[in-house]
N, C-alpha and C positions, 0 to 999 in steps of 0.2 A: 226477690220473687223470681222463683226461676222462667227459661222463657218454655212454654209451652209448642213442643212439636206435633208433627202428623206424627200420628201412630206406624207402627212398624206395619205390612202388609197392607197399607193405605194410601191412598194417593189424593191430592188438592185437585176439586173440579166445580170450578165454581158456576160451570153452566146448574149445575145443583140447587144453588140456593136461588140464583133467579128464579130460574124456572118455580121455582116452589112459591115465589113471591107472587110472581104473573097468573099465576095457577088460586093461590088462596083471596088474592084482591080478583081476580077474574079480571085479567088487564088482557086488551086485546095481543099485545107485543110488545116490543122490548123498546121504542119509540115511548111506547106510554107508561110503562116502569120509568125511564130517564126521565120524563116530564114529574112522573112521581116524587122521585127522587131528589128531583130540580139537578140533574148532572145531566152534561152533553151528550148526544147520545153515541158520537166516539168510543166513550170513557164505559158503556156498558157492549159492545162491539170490542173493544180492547183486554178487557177483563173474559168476556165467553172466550177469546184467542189467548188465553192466556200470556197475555201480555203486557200487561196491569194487574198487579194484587188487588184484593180490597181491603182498602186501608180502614182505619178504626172511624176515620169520618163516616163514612161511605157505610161502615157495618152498622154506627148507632143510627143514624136513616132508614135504613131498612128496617130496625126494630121499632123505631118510632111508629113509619107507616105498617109496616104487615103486624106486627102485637106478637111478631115470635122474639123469645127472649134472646138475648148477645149468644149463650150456650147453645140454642137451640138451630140457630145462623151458620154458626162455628161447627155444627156436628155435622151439617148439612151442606157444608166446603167441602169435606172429607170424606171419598166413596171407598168404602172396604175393597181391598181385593178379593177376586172371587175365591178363592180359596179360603180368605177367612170367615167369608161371609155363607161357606158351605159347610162349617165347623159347626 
């Protein structure tokens, strides 16, 4: 299976896909995504700084709780650069 990369003119922003979690469960903050979660809430402070990935643990939890699919988590890691996204 090959490994799947960020697309070309794309960049990894995984304040992205929180935010979207916090935003569709209407969580008040990022304190109550990690209680969600059941992760410390370091490890979601670590990951906005990008300084932790999210690892495949961490991805199938978030699909669990929020009902968006693995693909649809993964698209929303990924912010087009503005250039391609004015194409």
């Amino acid at each position: 299976m090959p490994i799947r990369r960020i697309p070309d003119g794309a960049e990894y922003d995984p304040n992205r896909v929180l935010d979207a979690i916090i935003n569709k469960l209407k969580l008040k903050n990022d304190a109550a995504l990690s209680r969600l979660l059941e992760v410390a809430p370091p490890v979601i402070s670590k990951i906005r700084h990008n300084t932790l990935p999210i690892g495949a643990t961490l991805l199938l939890r978030m699909h669990e709780v929020s009902d968006y699919s693995i693909r649809e988590l993964r698209s929303l890691m990924v912010r087009p650069h503005a250039e391609a996204s004015a194409a």
